[in-house]
N, CA, C and O atoms as CSV, one atom per row, in Angstrom:
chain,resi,resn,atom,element,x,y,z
A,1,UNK,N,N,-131.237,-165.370,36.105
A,1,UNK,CA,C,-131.715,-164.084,35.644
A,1,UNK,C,C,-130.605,-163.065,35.899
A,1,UNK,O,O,-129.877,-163.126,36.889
A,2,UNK,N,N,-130.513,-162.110,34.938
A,2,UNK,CA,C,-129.475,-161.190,35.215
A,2,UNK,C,C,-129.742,-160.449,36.163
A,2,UNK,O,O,-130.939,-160.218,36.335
A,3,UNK,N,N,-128.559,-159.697,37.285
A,3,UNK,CA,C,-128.228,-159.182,38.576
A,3,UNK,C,C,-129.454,-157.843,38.208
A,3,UNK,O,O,-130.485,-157.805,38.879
A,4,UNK,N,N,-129.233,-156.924,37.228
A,4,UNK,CA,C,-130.248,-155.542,36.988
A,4,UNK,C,C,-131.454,-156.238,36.335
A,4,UNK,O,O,-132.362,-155.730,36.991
A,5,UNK,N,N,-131.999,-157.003,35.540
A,5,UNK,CA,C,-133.484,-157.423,35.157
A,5,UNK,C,C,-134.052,-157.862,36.900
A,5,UNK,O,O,-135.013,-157.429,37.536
A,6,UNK,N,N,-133.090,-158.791,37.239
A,6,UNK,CA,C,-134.230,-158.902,38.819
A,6,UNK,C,C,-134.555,-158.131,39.740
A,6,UNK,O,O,-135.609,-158.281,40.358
A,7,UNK,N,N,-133.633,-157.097,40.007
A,7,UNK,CA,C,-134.045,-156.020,40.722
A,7,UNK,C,C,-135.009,-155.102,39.897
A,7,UNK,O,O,-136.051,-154.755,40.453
A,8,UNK,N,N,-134.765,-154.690,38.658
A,8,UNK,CA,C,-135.446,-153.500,38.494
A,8,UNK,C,C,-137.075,-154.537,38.131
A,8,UNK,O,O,-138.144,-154.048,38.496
A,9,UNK,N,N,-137.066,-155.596,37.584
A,9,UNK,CA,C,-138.624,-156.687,37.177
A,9,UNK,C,C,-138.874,-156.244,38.903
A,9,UNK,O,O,-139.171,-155.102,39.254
A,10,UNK,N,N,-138.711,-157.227,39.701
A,10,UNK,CA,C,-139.186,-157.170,41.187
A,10,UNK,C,C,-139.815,-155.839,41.330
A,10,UNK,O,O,-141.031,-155.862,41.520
A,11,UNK,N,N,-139.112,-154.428,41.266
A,11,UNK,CA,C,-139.310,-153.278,41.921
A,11,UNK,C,C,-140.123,-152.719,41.082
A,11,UNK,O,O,-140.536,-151.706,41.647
A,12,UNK,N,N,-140.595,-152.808,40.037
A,12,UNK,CA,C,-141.659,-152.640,39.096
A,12,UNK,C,C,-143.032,-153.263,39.350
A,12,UNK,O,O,-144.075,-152.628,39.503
A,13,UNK,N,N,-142.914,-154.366,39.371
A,13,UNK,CA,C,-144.196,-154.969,39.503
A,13,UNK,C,C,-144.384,-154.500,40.890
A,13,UNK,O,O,-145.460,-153.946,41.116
A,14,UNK,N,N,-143.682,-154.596,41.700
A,14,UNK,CA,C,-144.515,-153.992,43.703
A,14,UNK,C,C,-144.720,-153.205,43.285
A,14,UNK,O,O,-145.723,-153.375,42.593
A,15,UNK,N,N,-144.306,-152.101,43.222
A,15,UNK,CA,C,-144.201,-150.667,42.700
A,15,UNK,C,C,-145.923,-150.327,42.127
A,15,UNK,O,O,-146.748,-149.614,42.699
A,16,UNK,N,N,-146.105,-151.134,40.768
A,16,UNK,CA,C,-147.027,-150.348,39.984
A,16,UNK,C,C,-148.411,-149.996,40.685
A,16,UNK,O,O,-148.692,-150.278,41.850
A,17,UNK,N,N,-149.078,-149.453,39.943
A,17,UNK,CA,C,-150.463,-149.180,40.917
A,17,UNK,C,C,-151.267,-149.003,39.804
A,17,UNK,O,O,-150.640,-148.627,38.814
A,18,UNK,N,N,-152.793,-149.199,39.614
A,18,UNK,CA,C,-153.251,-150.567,41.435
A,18,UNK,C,C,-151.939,-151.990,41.139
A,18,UNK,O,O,-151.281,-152.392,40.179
A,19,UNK,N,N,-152.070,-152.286,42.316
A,19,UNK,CA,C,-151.056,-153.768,42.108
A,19,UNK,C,C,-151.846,-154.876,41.649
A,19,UNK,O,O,-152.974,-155.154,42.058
A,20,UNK,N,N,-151.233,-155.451,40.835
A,20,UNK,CA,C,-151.590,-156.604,40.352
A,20,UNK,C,C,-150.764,-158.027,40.905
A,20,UNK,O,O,-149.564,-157.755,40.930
A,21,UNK,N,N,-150.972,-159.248,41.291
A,21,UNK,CA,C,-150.297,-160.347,41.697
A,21,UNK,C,C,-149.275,-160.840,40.390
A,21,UNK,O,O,-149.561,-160.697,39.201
A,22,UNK,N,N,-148.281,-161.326,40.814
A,22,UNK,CA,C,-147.484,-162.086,39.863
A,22,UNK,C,C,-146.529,-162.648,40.689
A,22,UNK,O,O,-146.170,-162.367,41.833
A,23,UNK,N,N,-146.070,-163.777,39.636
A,23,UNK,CA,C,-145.388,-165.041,40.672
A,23,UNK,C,C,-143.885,-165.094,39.925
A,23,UNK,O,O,-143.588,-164.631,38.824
A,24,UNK,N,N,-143.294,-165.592,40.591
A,24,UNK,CA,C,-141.553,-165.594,41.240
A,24,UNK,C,C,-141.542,-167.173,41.013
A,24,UNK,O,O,-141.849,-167.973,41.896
A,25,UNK,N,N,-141.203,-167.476,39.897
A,25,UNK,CA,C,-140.537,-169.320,39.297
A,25,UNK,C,C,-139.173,-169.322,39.770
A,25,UNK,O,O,-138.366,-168.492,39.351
A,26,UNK,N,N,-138.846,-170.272,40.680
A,26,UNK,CA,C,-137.714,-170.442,41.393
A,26,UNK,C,C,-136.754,-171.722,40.523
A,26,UNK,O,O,-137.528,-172.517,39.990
A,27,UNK,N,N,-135.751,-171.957,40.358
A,27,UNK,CA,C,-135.235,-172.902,39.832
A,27,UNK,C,C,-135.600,-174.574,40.208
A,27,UNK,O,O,-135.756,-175.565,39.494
A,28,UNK,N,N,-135.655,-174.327,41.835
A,28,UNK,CA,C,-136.002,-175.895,42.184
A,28,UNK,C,C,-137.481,-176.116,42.093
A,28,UNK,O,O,-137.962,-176.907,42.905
A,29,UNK,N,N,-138.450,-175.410,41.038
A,29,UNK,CA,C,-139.243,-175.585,40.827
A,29,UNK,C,C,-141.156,-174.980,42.072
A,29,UNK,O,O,-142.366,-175.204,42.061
A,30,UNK,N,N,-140.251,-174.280,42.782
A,30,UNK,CA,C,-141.099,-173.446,43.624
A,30,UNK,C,C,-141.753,-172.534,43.026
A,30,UNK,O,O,-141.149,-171.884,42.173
A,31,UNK,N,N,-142.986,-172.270,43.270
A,31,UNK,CA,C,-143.653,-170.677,42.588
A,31,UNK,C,C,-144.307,-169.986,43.561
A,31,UNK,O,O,-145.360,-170.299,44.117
A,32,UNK,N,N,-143.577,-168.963,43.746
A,32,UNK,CA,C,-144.044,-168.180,44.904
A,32,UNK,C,C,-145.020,-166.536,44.064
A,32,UNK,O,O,-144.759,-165.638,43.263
A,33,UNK,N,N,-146.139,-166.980,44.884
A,33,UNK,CA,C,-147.256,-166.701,44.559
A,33,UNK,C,C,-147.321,-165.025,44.912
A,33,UNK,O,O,-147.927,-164.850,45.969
A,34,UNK,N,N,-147.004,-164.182,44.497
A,34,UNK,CA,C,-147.081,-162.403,45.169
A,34,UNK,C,C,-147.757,-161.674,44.743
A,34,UNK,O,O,-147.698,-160.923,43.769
A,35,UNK,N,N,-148.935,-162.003,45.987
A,35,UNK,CA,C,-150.249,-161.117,45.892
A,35,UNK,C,C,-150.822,-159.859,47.089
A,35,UNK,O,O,-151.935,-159.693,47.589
A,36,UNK,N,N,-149.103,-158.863,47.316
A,36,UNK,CA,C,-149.669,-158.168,47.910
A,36,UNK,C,C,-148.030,-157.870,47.649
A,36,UNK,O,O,-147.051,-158.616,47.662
A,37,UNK,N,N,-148.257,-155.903,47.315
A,37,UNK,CA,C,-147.095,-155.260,47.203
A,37,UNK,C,C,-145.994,-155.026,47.896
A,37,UNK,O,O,-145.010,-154.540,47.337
A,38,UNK,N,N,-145.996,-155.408,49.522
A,38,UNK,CA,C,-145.230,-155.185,50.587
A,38,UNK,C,C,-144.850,-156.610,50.471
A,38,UNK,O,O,-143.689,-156.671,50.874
A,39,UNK,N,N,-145.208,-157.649,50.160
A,39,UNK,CA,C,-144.994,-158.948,50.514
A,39,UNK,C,C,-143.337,-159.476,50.148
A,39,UNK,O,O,-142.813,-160.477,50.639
A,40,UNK,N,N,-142.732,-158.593,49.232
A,40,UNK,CA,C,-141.633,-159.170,48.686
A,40,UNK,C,C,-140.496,-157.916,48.725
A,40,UNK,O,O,-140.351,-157.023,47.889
A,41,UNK,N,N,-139.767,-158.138,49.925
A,41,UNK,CA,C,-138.895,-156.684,49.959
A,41,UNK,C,C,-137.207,-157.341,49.358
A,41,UNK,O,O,-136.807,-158.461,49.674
A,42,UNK,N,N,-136.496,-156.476,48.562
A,42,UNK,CA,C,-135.240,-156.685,48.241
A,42,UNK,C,C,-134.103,-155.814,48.462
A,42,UNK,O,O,-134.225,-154.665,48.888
A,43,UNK,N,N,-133.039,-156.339,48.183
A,43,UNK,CA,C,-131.790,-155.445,48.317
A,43,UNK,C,C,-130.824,-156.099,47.850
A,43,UNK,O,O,-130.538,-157.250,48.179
A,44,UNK,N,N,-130.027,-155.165,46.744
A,44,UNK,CA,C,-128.957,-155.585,46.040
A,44,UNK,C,C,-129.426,-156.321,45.058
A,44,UNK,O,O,-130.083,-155.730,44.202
A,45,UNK,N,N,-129.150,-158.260,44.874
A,45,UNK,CA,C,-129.427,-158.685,44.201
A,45,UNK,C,C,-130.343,-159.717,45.126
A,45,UNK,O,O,-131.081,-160.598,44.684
A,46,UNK,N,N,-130.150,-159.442,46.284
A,46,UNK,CA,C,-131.422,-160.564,47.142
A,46,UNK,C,C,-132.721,-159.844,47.411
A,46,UNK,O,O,-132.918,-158.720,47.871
A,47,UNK,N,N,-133.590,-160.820,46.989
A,47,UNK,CA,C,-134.783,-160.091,47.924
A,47,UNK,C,C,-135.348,-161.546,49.442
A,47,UNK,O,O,-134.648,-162.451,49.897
A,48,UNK,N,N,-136.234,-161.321,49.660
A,48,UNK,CA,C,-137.074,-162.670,50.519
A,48,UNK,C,C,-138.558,-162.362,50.522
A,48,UNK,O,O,-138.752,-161.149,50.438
A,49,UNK,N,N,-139.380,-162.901,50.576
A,49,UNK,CA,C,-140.834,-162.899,50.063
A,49,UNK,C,C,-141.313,-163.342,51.590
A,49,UNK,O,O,-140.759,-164.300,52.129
A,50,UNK,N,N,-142.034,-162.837,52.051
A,50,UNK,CA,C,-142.730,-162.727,53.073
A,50,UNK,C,C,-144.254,-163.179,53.207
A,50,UNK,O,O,-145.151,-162.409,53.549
A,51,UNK,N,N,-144.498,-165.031,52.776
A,51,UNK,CA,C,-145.944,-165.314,52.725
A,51,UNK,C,C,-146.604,-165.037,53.837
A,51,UNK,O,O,-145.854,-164.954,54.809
A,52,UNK,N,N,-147.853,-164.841,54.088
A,52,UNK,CA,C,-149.157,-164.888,55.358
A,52,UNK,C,C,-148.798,-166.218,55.681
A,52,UNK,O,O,-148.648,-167.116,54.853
A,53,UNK,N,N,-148.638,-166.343,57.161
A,53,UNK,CA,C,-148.719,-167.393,58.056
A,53,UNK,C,C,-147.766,-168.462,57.739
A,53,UNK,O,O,-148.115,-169.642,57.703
A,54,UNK,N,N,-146.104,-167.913,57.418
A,54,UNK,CA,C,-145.271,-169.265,56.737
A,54,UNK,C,C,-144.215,-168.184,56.849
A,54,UNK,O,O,-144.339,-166.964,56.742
A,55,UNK,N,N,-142.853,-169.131,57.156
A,55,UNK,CA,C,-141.746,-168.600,57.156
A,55,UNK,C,C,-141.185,-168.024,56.031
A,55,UNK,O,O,-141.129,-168.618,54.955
A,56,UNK,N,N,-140.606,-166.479,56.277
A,56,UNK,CA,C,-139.887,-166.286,54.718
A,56,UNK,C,C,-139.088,-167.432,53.870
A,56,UNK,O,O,-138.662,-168.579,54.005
A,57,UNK,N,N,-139.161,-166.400,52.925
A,57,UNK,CA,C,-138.731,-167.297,51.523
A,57,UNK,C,C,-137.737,-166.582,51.353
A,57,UNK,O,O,-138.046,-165.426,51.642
A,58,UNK,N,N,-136.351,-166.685,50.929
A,58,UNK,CA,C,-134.730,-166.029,50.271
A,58,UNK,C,C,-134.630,-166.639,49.274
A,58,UNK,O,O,-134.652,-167.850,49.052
A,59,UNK,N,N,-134.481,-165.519,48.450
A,59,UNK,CA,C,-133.982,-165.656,46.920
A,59,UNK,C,C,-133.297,-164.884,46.208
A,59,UNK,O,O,-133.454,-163.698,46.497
A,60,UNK,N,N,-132.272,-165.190,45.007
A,60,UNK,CA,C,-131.199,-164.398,44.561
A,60,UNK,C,C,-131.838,-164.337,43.335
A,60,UNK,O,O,-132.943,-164.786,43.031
A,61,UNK,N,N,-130.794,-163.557,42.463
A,61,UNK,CA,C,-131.007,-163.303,40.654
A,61,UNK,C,C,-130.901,-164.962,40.378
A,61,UNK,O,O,-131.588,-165.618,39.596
A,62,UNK,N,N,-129.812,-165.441,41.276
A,62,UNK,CA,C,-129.525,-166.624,40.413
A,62,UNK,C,C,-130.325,-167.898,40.103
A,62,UNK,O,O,-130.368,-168.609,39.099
A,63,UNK,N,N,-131.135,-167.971,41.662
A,63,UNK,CA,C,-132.489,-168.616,41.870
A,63,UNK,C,C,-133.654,-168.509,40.932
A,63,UNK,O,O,-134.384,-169.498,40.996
A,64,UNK,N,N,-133.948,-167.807,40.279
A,64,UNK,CA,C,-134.920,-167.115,39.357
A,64,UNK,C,C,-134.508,-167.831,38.384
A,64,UNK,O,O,-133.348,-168.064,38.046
A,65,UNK,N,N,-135.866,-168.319,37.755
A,65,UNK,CA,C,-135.774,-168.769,35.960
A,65,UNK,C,C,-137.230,-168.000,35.577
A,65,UNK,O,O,-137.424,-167.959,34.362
A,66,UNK,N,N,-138.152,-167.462,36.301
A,66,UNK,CA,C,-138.524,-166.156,35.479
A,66,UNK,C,C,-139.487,-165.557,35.967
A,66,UNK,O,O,-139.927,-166.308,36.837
A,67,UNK,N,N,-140.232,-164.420,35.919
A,67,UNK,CA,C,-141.137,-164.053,36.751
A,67,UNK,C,C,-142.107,-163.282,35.655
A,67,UNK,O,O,-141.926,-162.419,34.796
A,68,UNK,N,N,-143.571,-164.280,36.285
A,68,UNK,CA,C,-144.507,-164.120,35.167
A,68,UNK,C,C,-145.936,-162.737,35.915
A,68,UNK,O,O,-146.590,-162.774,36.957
A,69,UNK,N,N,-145.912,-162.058,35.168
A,69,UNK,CA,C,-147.008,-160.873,35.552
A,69,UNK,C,C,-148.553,-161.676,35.383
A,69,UNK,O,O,-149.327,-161.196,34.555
A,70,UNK,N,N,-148.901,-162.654,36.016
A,70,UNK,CA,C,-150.174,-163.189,36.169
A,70,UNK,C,C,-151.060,-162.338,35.413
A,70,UNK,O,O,-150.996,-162.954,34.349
A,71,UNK,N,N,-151.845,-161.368,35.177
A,71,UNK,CA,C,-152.743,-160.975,34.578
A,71,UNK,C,C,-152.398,-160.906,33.109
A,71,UNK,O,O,-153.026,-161.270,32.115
A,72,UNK,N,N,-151.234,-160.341,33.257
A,72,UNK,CA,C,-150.741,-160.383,31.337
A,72,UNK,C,C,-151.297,-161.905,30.831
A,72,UNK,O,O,-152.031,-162.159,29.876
A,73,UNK,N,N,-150.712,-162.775,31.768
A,73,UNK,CA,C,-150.147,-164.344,30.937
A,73,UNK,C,C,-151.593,-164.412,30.807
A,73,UNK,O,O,-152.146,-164.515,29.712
A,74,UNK,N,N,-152.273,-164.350,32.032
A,74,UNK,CA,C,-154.269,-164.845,31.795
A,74,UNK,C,C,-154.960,-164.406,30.263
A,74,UNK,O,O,-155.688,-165.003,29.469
A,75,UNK,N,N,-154.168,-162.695,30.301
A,75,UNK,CA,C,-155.431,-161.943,29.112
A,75,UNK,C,C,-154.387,-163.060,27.817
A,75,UNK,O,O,-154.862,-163.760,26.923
A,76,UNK,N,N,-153.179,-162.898,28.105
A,76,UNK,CA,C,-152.825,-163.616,26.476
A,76,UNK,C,C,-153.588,-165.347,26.772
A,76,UNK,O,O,-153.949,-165.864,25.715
A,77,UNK,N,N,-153.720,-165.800,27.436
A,77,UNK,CA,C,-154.001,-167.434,27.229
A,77,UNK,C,C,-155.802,-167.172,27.045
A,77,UNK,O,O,-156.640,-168.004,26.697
A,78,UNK,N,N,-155.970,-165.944,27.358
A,78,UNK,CA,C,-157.688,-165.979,26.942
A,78,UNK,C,C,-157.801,-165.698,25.482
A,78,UNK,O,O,-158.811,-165.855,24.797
A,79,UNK,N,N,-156.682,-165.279,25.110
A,79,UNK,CA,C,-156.832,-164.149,23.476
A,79,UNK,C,C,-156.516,-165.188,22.368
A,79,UNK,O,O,-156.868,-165.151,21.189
A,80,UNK,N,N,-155.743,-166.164,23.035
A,80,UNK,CA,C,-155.539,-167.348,21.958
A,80,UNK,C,C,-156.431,-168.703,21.855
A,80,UNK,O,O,-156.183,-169.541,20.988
């Protein structure tokens, strides 16, 4: 993912309000699940995701193959 789409995608979705969950597709096939706005803090081009009861997670732009806004993807897979 490009260095400015991952920062400014990431800081958007925490950001918006009310928050909605959406998940972080990692290349080696991880999906990290972010369902709470503080949960995923970044800087630069790294951020690390901070699950309940589990060691952080580190991840770069480069790690990323895409990050899906969970409620969008639901209403479109209900609409079709």
């Amino acid at each position: 993912m490009a260095p400015d789409t991952f920062k400014q995608t990431l800081t958007a979705l925490c950001n918006r309000r009310p928050f909605r969950a959406f998940t972080v597709e990692l290349d080696d096939g991880t999906r990290l699940e972010i369902d709470q706005p503080h949960a995923v803090l970044t800087r630069n081009n790294v951020a690390v995701f901070l699950p309940p009861n589990a060691k952080p997670i580190w991840f770069d732009h480069m790690n990323v193959i895409r990050i899906l806004d969970d409620r969008l993807d639901a209403d479109r897979a209900d609409a079709a």
